[in-house]
C-alpha positions as CSV (number, residue, x, y, z in Angstrom):
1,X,66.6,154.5,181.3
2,X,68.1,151.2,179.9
3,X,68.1,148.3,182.0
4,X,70.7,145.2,181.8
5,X,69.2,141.8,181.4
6,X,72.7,140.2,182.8
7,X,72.5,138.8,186.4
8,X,74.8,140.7,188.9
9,X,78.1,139.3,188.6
10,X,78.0,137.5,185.7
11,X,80.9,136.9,183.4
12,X,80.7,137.8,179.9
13,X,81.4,135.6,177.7
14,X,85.5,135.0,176.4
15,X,86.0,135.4,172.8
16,X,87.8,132.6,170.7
17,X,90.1,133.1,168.1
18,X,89.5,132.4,164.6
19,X,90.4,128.9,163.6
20,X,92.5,128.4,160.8
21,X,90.8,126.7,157.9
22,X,90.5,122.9,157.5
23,X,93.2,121.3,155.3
24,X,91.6,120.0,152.3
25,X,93.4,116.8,150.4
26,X,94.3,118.3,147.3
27,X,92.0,117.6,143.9
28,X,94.3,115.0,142.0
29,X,91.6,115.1,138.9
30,X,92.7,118.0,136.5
31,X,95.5,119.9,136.0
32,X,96.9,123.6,137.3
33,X,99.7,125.6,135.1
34,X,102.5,124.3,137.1
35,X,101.2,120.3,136.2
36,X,101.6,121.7,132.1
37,X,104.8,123.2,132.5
38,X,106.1,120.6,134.5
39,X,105.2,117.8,132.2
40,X,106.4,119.9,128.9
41,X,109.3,120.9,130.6
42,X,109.8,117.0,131.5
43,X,109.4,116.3,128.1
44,X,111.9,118.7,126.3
45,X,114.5,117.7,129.3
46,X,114.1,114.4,128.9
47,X,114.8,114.7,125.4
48,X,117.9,116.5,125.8
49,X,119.4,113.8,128.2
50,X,118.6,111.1,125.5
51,X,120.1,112.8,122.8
52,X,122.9,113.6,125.0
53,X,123.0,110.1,125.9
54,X,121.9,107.5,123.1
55,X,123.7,110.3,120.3
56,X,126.6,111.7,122.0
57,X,128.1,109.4,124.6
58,X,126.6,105.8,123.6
59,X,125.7,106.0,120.0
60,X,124.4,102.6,120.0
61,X,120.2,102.9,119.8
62,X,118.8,103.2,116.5
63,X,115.3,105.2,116.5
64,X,113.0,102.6,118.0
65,X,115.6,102.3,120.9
66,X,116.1,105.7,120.6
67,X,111.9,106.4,121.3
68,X,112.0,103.6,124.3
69,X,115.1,105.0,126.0
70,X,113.7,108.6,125.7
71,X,110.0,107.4,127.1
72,X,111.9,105.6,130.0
73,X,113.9,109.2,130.6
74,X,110.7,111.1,130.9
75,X,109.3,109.0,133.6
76,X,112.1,109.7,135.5
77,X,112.5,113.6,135.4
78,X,108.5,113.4,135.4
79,X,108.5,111.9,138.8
80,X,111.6,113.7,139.8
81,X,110.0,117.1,138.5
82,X,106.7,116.8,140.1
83,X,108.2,115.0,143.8
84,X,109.7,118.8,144.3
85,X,107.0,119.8,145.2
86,X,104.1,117.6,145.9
87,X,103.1,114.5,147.4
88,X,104.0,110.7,147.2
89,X,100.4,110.5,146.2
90,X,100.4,113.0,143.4
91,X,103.6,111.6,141.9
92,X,102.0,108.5,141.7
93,X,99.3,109.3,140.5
94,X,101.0,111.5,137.3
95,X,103.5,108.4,136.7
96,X,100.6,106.2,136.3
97,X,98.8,108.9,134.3
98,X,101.7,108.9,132.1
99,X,102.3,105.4,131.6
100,X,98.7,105.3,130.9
101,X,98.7,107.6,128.6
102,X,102.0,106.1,126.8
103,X,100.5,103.1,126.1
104,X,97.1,104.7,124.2
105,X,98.9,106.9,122.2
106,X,101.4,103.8,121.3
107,X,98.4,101.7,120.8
108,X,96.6,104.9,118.6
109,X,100.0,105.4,116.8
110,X,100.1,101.9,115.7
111,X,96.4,101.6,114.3
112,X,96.8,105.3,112.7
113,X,100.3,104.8,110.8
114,X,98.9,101.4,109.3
115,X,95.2,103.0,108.2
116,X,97.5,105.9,106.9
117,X,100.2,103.5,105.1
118,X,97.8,101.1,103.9
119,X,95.8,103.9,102.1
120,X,98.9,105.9,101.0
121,X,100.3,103.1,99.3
122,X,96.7,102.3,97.7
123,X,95.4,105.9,96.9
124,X,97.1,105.4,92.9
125,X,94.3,102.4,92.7
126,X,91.5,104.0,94.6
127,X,90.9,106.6,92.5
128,X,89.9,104.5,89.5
129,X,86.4,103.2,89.3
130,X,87.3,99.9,87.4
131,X,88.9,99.3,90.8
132,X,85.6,98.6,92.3
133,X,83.6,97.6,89.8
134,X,86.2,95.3,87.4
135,X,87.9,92.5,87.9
136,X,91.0,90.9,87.3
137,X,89.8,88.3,84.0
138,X,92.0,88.3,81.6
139,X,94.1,90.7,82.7
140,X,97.8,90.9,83.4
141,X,98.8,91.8,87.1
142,X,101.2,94.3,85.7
143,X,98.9,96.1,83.5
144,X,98.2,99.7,84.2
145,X,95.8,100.6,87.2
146,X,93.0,101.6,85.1
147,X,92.2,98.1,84.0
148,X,91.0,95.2,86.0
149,X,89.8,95.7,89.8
150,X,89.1,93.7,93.0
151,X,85.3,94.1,92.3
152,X,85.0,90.0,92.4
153,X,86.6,90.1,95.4
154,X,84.4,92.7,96.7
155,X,81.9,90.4,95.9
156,X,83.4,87.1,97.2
157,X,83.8,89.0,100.9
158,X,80.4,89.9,101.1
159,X,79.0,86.3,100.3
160,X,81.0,84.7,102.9
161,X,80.8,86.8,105.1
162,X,77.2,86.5,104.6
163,X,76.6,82.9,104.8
164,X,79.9,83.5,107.9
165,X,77.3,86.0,110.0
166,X,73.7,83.6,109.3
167,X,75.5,80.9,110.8
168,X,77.3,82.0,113.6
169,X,75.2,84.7,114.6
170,X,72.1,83.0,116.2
171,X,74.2,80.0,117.1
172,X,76.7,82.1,118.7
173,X,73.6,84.2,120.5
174,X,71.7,80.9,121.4
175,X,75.0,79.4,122.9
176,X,75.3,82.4,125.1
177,X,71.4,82.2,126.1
178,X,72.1,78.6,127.1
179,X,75.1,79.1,129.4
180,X,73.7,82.6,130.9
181,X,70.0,81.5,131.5
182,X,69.9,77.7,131.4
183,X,72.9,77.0,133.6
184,X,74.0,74.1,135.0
185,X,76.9,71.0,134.7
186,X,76.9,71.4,131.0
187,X,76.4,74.6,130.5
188,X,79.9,74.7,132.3
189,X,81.5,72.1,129.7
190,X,79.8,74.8,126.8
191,X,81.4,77.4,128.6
192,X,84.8,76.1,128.3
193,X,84.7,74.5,125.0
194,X,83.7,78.3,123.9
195,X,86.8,79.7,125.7
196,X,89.2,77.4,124.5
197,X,87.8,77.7,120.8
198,X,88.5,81.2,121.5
199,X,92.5,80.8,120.5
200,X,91.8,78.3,118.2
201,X,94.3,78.9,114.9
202,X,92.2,80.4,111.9
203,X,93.9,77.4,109.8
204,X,92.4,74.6,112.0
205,X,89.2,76.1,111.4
206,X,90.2,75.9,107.8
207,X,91.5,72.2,107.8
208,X,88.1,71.3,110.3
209,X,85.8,72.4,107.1
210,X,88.8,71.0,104.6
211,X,88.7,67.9,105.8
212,X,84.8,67.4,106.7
213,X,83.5,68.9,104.3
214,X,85.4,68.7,100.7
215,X,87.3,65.5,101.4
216,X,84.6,63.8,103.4
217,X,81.3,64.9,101.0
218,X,83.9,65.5,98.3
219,X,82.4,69.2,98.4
220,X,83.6,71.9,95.9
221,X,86.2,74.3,96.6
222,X,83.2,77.5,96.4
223,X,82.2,80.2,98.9
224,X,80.4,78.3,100.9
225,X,83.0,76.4,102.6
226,X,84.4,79.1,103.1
227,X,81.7,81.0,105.1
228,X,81.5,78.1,107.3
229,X,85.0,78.4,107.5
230,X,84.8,81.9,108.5
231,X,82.4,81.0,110.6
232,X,84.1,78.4,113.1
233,X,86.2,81.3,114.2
234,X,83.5,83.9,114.4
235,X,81.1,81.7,116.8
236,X,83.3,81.6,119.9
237,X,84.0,85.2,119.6
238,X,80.1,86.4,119.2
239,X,78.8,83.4,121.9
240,X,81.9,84.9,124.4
241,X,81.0,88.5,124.0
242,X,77.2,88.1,124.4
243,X,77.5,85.5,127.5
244,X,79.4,88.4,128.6
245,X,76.2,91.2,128.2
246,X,73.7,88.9,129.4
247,X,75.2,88.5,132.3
248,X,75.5,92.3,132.8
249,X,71.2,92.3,132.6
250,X,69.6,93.1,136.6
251,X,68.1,90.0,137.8
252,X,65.0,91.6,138.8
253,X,64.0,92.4,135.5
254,X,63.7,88.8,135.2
255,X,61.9,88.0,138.2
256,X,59.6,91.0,136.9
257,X,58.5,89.2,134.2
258,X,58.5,85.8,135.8
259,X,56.1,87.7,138.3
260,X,53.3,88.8,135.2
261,X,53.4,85.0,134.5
262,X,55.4,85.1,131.4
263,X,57.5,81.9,131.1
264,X,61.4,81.6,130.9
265,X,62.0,82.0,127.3
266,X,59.5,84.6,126.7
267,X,61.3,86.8,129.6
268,X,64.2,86.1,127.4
269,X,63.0,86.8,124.1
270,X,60.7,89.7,124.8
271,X,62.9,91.1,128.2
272,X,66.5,89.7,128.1
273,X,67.3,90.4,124.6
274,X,65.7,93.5,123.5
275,X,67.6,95.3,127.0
276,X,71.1,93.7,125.5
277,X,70.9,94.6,121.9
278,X,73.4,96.8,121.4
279,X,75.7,94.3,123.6
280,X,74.6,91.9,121.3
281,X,75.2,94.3,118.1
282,X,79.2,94.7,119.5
283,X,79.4,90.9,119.7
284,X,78.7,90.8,116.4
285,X,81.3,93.9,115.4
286,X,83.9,92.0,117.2
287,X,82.7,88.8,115.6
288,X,82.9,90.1,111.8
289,X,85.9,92.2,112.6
290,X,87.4,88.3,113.4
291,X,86.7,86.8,110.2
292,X,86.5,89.5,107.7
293,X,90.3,89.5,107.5
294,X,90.8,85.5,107.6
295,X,92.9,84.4,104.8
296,X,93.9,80.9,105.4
297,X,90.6,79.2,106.4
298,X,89.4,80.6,102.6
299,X,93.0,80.0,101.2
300,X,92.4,76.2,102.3
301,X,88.0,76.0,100.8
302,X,87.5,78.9,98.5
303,X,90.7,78.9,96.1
304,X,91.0,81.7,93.8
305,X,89.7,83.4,91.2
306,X,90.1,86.0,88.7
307,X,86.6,86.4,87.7
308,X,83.0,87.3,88.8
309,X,81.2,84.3,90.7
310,X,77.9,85.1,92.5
311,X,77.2,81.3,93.3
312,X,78.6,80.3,96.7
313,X,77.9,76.7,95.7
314,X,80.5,75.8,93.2
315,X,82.9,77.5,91.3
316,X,86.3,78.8,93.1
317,X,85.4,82.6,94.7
318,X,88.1,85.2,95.4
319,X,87.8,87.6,98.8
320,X,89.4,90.6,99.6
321,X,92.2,89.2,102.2
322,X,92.7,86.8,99.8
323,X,93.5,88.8,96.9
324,X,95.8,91.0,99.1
325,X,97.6,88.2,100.5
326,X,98.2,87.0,96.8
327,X,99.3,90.6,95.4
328,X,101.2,91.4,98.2
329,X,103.8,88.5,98.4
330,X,103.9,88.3,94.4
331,X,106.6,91.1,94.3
332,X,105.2,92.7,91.1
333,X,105.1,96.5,91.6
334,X,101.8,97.3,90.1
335,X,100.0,93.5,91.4
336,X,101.3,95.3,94.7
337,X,99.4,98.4,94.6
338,X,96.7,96.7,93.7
339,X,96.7,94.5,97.1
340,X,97.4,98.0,99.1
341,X,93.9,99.3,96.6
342,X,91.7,95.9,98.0
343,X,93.3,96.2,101.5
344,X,92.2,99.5,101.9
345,X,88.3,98.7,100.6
346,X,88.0,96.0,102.8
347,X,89.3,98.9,105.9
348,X,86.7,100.8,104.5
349,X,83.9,97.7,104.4
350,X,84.5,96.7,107.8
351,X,84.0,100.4,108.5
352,X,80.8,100.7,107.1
353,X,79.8,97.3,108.0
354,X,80.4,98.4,112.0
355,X,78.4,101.9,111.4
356,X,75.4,100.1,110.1
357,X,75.4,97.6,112.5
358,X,75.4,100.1,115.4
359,X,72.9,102.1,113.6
360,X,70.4,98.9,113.4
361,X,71.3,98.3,117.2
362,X,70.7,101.9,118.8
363,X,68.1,101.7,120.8
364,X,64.7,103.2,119.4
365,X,63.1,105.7,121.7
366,X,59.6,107.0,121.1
367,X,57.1,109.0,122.1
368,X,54.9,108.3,125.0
């Protein structure tokens, strides 16, 4: 015998109908089959109606125009193609993606057709080791490629950029450590002078040491002048940058240090600086990527040579953009090569000068 726990007369309770499930925004990061096709399918239409266009009914582009007008077609079938059959906020989102997009791969096309050019037009002078290792005394510029080299301008690039880097780095470091810790009304004035120096022409820079330094003191044309040359433009670019990191460091692991009753500097030297290093490394990347490829500042203090000259202090010394600036625009086939050989090493040393510098700058993790 069962017996019912319900109260006489009690209603049982109604059943509700399922409810349909919430709508979700759709994801706008990644991309479904029907995002692919649409934006190949964009692509090869587009192409058609600029071919159809720019070949057929107005033959008036030549390839350049051709590439614009045919980039400004895809937009539009793009946005067209995807509005069918999504929302305002997905086609923006694609048109911005594509634009986006458009401008790295111009950007990347740019940097990749001139690393490839450069070295296609050099690889006849690479392969020979005299290229590296000879130089150009008492040779003729249109003697064969196996005789003579750019190794004493190989030379002349790494002593000023040498004497370039020991000057401006810890100036350009301590000038950033001045306006980013010290503060105040000057720092301000320091702050702007950096900025402005910023544009500064590389040929001011050039005259500045000219004029100061081998007119005034009636200094030799050499290598030195021309690191400090180099210099003048690397500074504002290296003090900018690193202002820049150490402003990025949390102020509480300053007042950290402050608290164990360390003073201000030694916070900065032992806190500050060792947490921005590898800031500090890519200030000086985009400091030496600045003045490795300066040609009038040197053209004005350095002059040129043919020969070997490991003395920055007199004696005219030859550097790499230099040497291509002077085989480049003499006209003479083989002198030309040669200046497509030395522009390619110095791609290659600015390489390998970035690598090791982030190598130096990784931070070092150890066991505990």
């Amino acid at each position: 015998m069962t017996t019912s726990t319900e109260a006489p007369g009690a209603r049982a309770p109604a059943r509700t109908a399922p409810q349909p499930p919430p709508d979700r925004p759709r994801r706008l990061r990644g991309y479904r089959k029907d995002d692919v096709l649409s934006l190949v399918g964009s692509g090869f239409a587009s192409l058609a109606l600029t071919y159809l266009l720019a070949e057929q009914i107005l033959p008036v582009f030549g390839l350049f125009g051709f590439l614009v007008f045919w980039y400004l077609m895809f937009l539009v079938v793009y946005a067209t193609v995807v509005g069918l059959g999504s929302a305002r906020t997905v086609v923006v989102d694609r048109l911005v993606a594509a634009v986006i997009h458009g401008g790295a791969l111009v950007v990347g096309g740019a940097l990749v057709s001139t690393v490839f050019y450069t070295f296609f037009r050099g690889w006849s002078g690479l392969t020979h080791l005299n290229m590296y290792v000879a130089s150009m005394s008492g040779v003729d510029p249109q003697a064969r490629l196996s005789s003579g080299g750019v190794g004493h301008a190989i030379l002349g690039t790494a002593i000023e950029l040498a004497i370039a880097v020991t000057v401006s780095l810890p100036m350009g470091v301590g000038t950033a450590v001045f306006m980013s810790e010290v503060g105040g009304w000057f720092a301000r004035v320091v702050r702007t002078v950096i900025e402005a120096m910023t544009a500064l022409p590389d040929i001011l820079a050039g005259l500045f040491v000219y004029i100061a330094l081998i007119i005034f003191f009636h200094f030799p044309k050499s290598g030195l002048p021309a690191g400090l040359a180099i210099s003048v433009t690397m500074l504002p670019v290296i003090a900018r940058a690193s202002d820049v990191v150490l402003r990025v460091v949390p102020g509480g692991l300053r007042e950290a240090g402050l608290a164990l009753g360390a003073s201000q500097w030694q916070v900065i030297w032992r806190v500050v600086l060792p947490t921005v290093r590898p800031g500090l490394a890519t200030a000086l990347i985009l400091g030496v990527a600045r003045g490795v490829g300066e040609t009038a500042p040197v053209l004005l203090t350095s002059g040129a040579s043919t020969y070997f000259n490991g003395n920055p202090l007199e004696g005219t010394m030859n550097s790499l953009p230099l040497f291509v600036f002077s085989a480049v625009r003499s006209g003479q086939p083989l002198f030309v090569q040669r200046g497509f050989a030395a522009a390619s090493i110095l791609l290659a040393l600015v390489l390998v000068l970035f690598a090791v510098t982030r190598w130096l700058a990784r931070p070092k993790v150890g066991n505990r």
